[in-house]
N, C-alpha and C positions, 0 to 999 in steps of 0.2 A: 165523429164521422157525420157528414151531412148526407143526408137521405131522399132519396129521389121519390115523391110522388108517383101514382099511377102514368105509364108513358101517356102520350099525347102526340096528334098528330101536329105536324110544324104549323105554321100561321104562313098565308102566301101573303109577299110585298105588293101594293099595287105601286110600284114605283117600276139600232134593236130591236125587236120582238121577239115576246116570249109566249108561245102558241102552247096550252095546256090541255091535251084531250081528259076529258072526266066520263068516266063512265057514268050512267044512268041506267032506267029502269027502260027501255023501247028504246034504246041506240047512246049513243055518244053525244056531247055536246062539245063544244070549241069555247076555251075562255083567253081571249088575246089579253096581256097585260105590256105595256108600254115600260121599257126599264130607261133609266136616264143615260145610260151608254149604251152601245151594242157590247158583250162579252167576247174575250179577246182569244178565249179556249176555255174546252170542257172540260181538262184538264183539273183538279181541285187542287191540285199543289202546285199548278208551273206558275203560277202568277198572281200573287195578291194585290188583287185591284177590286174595287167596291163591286162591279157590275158584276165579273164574274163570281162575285160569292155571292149575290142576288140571283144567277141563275143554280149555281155549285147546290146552294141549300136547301133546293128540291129536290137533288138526287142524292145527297150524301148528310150526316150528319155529323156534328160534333158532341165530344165529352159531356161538355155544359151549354148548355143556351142563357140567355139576358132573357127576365121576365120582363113586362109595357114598364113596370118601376125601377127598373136598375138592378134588382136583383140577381146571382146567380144562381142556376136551378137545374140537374141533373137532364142531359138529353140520353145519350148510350151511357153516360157510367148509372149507378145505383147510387153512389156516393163516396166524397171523398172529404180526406183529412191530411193535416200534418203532420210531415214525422217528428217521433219526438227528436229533439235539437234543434228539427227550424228550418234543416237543411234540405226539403224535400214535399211531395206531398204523395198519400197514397190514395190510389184509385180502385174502385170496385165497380164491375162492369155489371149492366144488368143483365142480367140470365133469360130476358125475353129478348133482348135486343138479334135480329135479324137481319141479314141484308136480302136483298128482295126473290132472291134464290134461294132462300128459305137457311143457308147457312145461318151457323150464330156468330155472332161477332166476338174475335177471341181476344184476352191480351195482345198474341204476339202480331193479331194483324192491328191493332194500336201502336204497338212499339213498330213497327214498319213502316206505319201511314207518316210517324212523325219523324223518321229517320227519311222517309223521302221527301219530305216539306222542306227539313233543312239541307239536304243534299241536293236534289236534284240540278242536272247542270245546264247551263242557258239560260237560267231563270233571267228574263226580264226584273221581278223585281219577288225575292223570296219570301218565306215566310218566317224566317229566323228572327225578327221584332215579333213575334209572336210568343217566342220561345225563349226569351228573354231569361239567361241565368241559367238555361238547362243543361244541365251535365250529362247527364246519362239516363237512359229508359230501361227497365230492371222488370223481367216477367217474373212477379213473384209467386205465382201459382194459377192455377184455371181462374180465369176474370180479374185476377188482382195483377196492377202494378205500382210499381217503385218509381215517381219520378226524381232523380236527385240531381239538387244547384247547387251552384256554387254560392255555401253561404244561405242565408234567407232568400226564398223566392215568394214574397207574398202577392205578386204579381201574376204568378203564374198561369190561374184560375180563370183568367181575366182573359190569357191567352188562348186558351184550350177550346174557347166558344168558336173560334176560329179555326181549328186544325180538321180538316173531315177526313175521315175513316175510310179505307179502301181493303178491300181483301187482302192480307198478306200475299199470296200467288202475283197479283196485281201489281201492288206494288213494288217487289223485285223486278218484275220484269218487263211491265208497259211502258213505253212514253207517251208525250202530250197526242202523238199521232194515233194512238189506240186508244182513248179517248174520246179525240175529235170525230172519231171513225166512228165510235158506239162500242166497238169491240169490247173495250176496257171500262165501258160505263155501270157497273154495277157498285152500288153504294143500300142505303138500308134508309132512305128516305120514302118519301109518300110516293114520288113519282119516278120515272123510269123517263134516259136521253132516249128519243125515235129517231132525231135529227139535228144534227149541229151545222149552221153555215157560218162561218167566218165573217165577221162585218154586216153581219143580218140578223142572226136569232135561233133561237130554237126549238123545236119541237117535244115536248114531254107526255107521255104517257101514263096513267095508273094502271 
């Protein structure tokens, strides 16, 4: 089993506009960051496209993150490993991990977030090259899952940096529309959606 270091907060891209309020000690500051596209929805599953998960990974988080050297390194889970055979890998969530409403983030809102990534319908362009090989999402107890492929998935890992997290409640039941609204915007990132405009940018709050 691989082990997650103390969490950490995310690292923001300076790579649309994306308007970031920060709090401070005597009022708020404004930090504009320039992204190379505008983001197409706030949505974290309807659309895998670089831009929106340059804005997506301030409000939501995934499994694993990429360290500056290629490495992978635990963001919500604690740590994970292979099943024995090869055919699988298991995940242990970490027991601090939060979404911004103070809930904790449970397996079965994991197995949810990634049964709507590869479901949802309309997608422009899914996220199922993500989930390459994956068979089925298996809650195998409080913070532990089961992921099982078909076969070896040593790729998997690789994809998971990718997949972000959404409340189970959430996910059954919002579309990209509750989202782009803010309604549906709550994830377990640094920041919080205030404003999403279509073909312009966004506004994020801490």
């Amino acid at each position: 089993m691989i082990d997650r270091p103390a969490r950490r907060p995310a690292l923001l891209p300076l790579a649309a506009l994306l308007a970031l309020a920060l709090a401070r000690p005597g009022g708020a500051a404004e930090l504009r960051l320039g992204l190379a596209a505008p983001p197409t929805t706030a949505d974290p599953h309807f659309h895998a496209d670089a831009a929106n998960f340059a804005l997506h990974r301030h409000v939501y988080e995934a499994l694993l993150q990429w360290t500056p050297d290629g490495r992978l390194r635990p963001m919500l889970a604690q740590g994970w490993a292979p099943l024995p055979g090869g055919d699988g890998w298991e995940i242990r969530l970490d027991p601090a991990a939060r979404f911004a409403d103070g809930a904790p983030v449970t397996a079965e809102d994991v197995a949810a977030s990634l049964h709507r990534a590869a479901t949802i319908p309309n997608s422009p362009g899914r996220y199922t090259p993500f989930l390459l090989g994956l068979d089925r999402v298996e809650v195998a107890g409080p913070g532990r899952l089961l992921l099982r492929t078909h076969g070896p998935g040593p790729l998997l890992p690789n994809g998971l940096t990718t997949l972000l997290v959404v409340p189970q409640r959430i996910a059954a039941t919002a579309g990209p529309a509750a989202f782009n609204s803010g309604a549906a915007a709550l994830g377990s990132g640094p920041f919080r959606l205030r404003q999403y405009r279509q073909g312009e940018g966004a506004a994020l709050e801490r």
